[in-house]
TORBA-223396 format. One record per residue (C-alpha): residue in one letter; x, y, z. Coordinates in steps of 0.001 Angstrom, whole numbers, plus 524288, in hexadecimal, padded with zeros to 5 digits. Layout:
! TORBA-223396
{"A" {X Y Z}}
...
END
This chain:
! TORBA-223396
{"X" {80000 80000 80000}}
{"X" {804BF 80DAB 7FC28}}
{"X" {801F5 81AC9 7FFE3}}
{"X" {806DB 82967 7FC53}}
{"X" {8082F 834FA 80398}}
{"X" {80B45 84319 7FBC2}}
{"X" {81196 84E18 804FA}}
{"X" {810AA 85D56 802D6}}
{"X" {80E8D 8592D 7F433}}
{"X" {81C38 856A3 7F345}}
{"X" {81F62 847B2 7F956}}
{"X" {818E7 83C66 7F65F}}
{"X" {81A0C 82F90 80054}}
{"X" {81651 82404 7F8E5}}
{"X" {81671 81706 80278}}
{"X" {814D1 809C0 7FF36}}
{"X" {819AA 7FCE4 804EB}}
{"X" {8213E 8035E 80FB8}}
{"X" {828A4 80BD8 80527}}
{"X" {825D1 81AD6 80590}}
{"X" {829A4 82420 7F899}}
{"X" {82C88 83143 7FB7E}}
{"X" {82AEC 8390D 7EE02}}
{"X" {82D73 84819 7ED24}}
{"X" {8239D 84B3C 7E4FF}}
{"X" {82609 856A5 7DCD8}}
{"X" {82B4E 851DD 7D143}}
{"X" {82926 85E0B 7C7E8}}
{"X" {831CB 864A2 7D0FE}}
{"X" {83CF4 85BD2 7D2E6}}
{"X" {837C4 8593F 7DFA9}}
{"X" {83DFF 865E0 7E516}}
{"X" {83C1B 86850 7F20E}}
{"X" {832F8 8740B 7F6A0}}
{"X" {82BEB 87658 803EA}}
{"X" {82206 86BDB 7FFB5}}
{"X" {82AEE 86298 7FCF4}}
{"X" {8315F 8635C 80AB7}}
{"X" {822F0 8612E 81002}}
{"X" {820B2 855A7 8092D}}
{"X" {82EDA 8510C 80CCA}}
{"X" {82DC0 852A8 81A4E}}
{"X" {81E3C 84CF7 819A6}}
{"X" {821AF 841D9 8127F}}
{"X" {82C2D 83D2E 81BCA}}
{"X" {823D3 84053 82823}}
{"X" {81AF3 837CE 822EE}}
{"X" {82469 82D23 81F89}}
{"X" {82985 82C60 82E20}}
{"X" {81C54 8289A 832D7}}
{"X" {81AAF 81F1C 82807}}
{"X" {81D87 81259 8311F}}
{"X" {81BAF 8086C 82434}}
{"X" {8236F 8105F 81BAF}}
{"X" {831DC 8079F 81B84}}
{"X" {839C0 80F2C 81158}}
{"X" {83913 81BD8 8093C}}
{"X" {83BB4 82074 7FB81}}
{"X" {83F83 82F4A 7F88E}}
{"X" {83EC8 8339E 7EB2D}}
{"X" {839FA 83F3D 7E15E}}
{"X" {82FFE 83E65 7D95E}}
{"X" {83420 842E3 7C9BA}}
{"X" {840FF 84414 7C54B}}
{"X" {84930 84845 7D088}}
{"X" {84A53 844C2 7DDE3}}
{"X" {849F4 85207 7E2B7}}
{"X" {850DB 85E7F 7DC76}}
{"X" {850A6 865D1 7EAFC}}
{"X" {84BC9 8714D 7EF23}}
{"X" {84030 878C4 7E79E}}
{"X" {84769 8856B 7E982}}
{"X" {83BC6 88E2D 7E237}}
{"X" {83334 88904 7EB82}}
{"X" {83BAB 88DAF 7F78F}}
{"X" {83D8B 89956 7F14A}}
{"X" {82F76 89E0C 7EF40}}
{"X" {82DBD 89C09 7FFB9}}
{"X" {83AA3 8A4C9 801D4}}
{"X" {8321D 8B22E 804F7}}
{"X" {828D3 8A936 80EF7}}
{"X" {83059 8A7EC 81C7D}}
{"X" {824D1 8A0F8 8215A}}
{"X" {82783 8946D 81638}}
{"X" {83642 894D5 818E8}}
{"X" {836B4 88CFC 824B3}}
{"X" {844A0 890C1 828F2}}
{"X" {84EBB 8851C 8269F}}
{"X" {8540F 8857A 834F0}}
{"X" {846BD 88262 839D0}}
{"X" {8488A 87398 83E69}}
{"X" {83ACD 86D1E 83B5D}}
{"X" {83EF3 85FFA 83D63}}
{"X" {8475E 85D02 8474D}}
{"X" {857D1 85F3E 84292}}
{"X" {8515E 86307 834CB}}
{"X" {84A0F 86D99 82D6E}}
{"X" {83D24 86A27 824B0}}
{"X" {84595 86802 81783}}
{"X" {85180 85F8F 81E5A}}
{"X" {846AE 856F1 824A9}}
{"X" {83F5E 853F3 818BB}}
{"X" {84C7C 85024 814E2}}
{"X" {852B4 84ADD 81F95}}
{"X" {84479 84376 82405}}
{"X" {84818 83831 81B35}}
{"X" {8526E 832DC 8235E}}
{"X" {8489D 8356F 82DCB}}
{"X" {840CD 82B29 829BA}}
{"X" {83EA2 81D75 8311F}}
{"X" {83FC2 817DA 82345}}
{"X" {84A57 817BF 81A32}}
{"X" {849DC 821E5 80C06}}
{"X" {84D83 81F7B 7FEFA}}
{"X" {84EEA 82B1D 7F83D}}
{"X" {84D67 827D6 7E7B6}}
{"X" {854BC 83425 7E1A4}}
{"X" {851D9 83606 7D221}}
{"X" {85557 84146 7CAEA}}
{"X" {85CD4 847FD 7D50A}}
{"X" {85C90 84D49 7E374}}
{"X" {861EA 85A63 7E58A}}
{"X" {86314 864D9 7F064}}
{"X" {85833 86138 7FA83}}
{"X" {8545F 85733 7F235}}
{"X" {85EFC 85083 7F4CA}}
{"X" {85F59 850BD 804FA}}
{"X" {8505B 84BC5 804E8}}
{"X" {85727 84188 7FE0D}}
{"X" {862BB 84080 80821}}
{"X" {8585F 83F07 81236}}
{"X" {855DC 82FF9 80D47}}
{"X" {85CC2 8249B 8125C}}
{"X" {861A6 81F30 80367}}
{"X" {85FF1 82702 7F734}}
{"X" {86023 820CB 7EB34}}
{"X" {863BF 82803 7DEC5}}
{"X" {86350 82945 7CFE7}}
{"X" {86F69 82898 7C786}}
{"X" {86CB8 83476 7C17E}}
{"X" {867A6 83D11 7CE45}}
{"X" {86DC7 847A0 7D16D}}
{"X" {86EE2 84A71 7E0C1}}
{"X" {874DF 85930 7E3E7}}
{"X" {8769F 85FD5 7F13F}}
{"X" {87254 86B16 7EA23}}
{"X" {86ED8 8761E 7F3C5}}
{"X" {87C26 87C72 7F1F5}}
{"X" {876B6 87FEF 7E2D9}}
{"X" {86B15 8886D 7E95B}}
{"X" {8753E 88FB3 7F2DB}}
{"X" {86FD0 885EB 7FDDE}}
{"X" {87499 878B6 80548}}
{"X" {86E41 86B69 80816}}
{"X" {866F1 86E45 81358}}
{"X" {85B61 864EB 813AF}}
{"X" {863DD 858DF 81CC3}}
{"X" {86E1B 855D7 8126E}}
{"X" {87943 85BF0 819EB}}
{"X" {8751A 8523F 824AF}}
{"X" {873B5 84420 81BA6}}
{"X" {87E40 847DE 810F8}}
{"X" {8896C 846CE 81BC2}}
{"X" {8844F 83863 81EDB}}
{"X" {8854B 834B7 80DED}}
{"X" {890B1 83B10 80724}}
{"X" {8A017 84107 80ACC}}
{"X" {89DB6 84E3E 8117A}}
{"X" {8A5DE 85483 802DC}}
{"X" {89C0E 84CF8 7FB16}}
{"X" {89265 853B4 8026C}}
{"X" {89790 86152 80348}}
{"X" {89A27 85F93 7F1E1}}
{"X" {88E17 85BDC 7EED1}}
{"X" {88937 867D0 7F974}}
{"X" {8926A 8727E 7F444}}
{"X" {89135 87054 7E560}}
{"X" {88203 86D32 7E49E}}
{"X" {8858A 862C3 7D835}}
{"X" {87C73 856E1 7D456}}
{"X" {881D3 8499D 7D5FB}}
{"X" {87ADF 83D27 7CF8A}}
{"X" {876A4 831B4 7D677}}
{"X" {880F8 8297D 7D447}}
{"X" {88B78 832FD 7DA83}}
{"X" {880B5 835D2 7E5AB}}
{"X" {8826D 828AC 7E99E}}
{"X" {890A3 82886 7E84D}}
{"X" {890DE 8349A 7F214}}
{"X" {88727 82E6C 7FBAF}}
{"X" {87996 837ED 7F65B}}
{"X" {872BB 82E11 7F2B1}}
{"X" {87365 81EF0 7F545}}
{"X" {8729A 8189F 7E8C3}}
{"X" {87097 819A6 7DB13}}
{"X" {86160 81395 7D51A}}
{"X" {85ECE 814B8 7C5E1}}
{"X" {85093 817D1 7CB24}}
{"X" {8536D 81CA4 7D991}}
{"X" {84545 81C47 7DD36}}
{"X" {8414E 80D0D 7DA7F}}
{"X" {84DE4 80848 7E0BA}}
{"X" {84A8A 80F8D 7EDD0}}
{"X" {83C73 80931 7ECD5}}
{"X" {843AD 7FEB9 7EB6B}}
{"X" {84C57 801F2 7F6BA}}
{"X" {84065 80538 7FF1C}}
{"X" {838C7 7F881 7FC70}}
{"X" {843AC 7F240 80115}}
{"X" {8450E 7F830 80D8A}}
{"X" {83630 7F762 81053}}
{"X" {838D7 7E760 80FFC}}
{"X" {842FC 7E868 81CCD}}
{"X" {83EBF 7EBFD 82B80}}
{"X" {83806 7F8C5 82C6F}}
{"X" {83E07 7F8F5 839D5}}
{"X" {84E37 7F5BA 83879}}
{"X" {84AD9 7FF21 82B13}}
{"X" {8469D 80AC9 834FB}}
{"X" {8513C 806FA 83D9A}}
{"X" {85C69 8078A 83224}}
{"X" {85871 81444 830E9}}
{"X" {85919 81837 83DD7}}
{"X" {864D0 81399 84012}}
{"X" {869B9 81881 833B9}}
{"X" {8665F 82785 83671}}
{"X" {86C4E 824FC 84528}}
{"X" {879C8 8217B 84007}}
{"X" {87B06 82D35 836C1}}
{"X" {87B22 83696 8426C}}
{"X" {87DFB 82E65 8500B}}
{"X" {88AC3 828CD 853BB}}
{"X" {88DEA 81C26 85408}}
{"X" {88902 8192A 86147}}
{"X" {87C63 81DBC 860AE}}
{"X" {87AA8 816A3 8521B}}
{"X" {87FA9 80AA5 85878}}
{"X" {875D8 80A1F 864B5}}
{"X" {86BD2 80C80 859DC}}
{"X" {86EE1 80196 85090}}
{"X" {86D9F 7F866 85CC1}}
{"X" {860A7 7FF47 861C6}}
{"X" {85A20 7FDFB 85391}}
{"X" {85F87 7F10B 8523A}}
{"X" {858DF 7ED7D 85FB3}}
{"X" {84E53 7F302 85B56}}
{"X" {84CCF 7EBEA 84ECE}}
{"X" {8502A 7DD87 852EB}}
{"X" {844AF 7D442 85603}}
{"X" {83BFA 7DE1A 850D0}}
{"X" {8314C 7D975 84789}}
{"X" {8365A 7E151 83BD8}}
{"X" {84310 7DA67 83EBF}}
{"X" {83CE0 7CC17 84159}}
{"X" {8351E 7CD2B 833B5}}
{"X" {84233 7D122 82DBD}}
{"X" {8484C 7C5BF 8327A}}
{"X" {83E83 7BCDC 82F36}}
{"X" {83E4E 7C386 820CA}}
{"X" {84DA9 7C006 81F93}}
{"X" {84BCA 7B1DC 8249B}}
{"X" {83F58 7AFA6 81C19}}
{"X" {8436B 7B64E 80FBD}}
{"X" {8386A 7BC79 80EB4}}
{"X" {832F1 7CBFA 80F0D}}
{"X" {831D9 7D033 81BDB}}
{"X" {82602 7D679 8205F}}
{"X" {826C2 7E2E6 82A9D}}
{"X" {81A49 7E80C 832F2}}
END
C-alpha cells in the first residue's frame, strides 16, 4: 500500500513498502530553492521522523537537475520586507537556523537517506544533499560549492559534514574557486559515494534492500554512526556496547537470525 504527501507545493513524500521518496518538486525551475521550498523541506522531514514504518529514504529532484541552489530572484524580491527576512543568527532549531536544518535534518533522521543526484547539485543544492547518509551520482553531474560565485559561502551545514568526507584543501578548492566537478571526480574526492548510470533506480534499489534487514540494528547503525562523528572514543565505545545490548535477544534480532538459518526473507513487526 502506498501513499503521498505534497509539502508547501514544493516536496512530495511518496511511501510504499517501508520506502519513502522525497521529490523536490519544482522541476521548471531547476528545483531552486526559495522560502517555499525550505517549508516543504523542513515539513517533509518532520513528517518523516514520526513515520515509525518508514525503514529507508530516497532524496532526489524531480526534472533534469538535482537541485541548481538558491532561487536568488526570489530572495531578492523579499530584500525591502524585514518582517520575511528572518535574520540568519536566529537559531530555530536547536544548534541550527531554518535553512541548515532542512539541510542538516536528513542526518537527523532515525532512518538512513539516499540522496539520487541527476543533472547536478550546486550551492545549497548541494548541502541538502550533504545532509543524506549515501549519495549516489550521475557520471555526467556536476556538484559545485558554488556560493563563492554569488560573493557568498556554504552556509546551510556543509562547513559542518564536508570536514567528515574530503581533505580540508579539497574542501577549501572547491570553496574558493566555485568550479563544477562531475560525478566521477565527486566520488574520487569523497562528495558523493558512488557513481549510478541512472542514480535514482539504483538507490530504490539500495532502499529496498535496506527495508529487508532489522528496522531496529538499522536505527541503531545510525545512531551510532552520527555518535562517532563527534564523540571520542570512549563515549562511542560505551555506546556500541549499550546498542548492542540493546539489540541482542530482541525480536527484530531473533527473526533476523532465524531469516539467516532458514534462508528465507525475514519478516519485521
Amino acid at each position: 500500500m502506498s501513499q503521498e504527501e505534497r509539502f508547501a507545493d514544493r516536496v512530495t513524500v511518496s511511501t510504499s513498502d517501508h520506502v519513502a521518496h522525497v521529490r523536490l518538486d519544482r522541476p521548471d525551475k531547476l528545483n531552486a530553492i526559495d522560502p517555499a521550498m525550505f517549508d516543504g523541506l523542513l515539513e517533509a522531514g518532520k513528517y518523516l521522523a514520526a513515520q515509525d514504518q518508514v525503514r529507508a529514504v530516497i532524496l532526489s529532484g524531480e526534472g533534469r537537475m538535482f537541485c541548481a541552489g538558491l532561487d536568488f530572484a526570489s530572495f531578492a524580491a523579499m530584500a525591502g520586507d524585514a518582517e520575511a527576512m528572518e535574520p540568519l543568527e536566529t537559531r530555530t532549531h536547536g544548534l541550527s537556523n531554518r535553512p541548515q536544518h532542512a539541510c542538516l535534518q536528513w542526518r537527523e533522521l532515525p532512518m538512513p537517506v539516499i540522496a539520487a543526484i541527476q543533472g547536478g547539485a550546486l550551492g545549497g543544492g548541494l548541502q541538502i544533499a550533504l545532509g543524506a547518509d549515501i549519495r549516489l551520482v550521475a557520471p555526467d553531474a556536476r556538484l559545485a560549492i558554488a556560493e563563492i560565485r554569488w560573493g557568498l559561502v556554504p552556509d546551510m551545514g556543509g562547513c559542518v559534514v564536508l570536514p567528515g568526507l574530503m581533505r580540508d584543501d579539497q574542501i577549501r578548492e572547491l570553496t574558493y574557486s566555485g568550479r563544477d566537478v562531475s560525478g566521477e571526480e565527486a566520488v574520487e574526492l569523497g562528495l558523493a559515494t558512488r557513481v549510478e548510470a541512472d542514480p535514482l533506480a539504483a538507490a530504490r534499489d539500495m532502499a529496498r534492500a535496506m527495508a529487508t534487514r532489522s528496522p531496529s540494528a538499522m536505527r541503531a547503525s545510525k545512531r551510532l554512526l552520527n555518535q562517532a562523528a563527534g564523540d571520542n572514543p570512549a563515549t562511542v565505545l560505551l555506546a556500541e556496547s549499550r546498542e548492542q545490548a540493546g539489540l541482542m535477544g530482541s525480536a527484530h534480532q531473533v527473526e533476523a537470525v532465524m531469516a539467516q538459518m532458514e534462508k528465507r526473507p525475514p519478516v519485521f513487526d
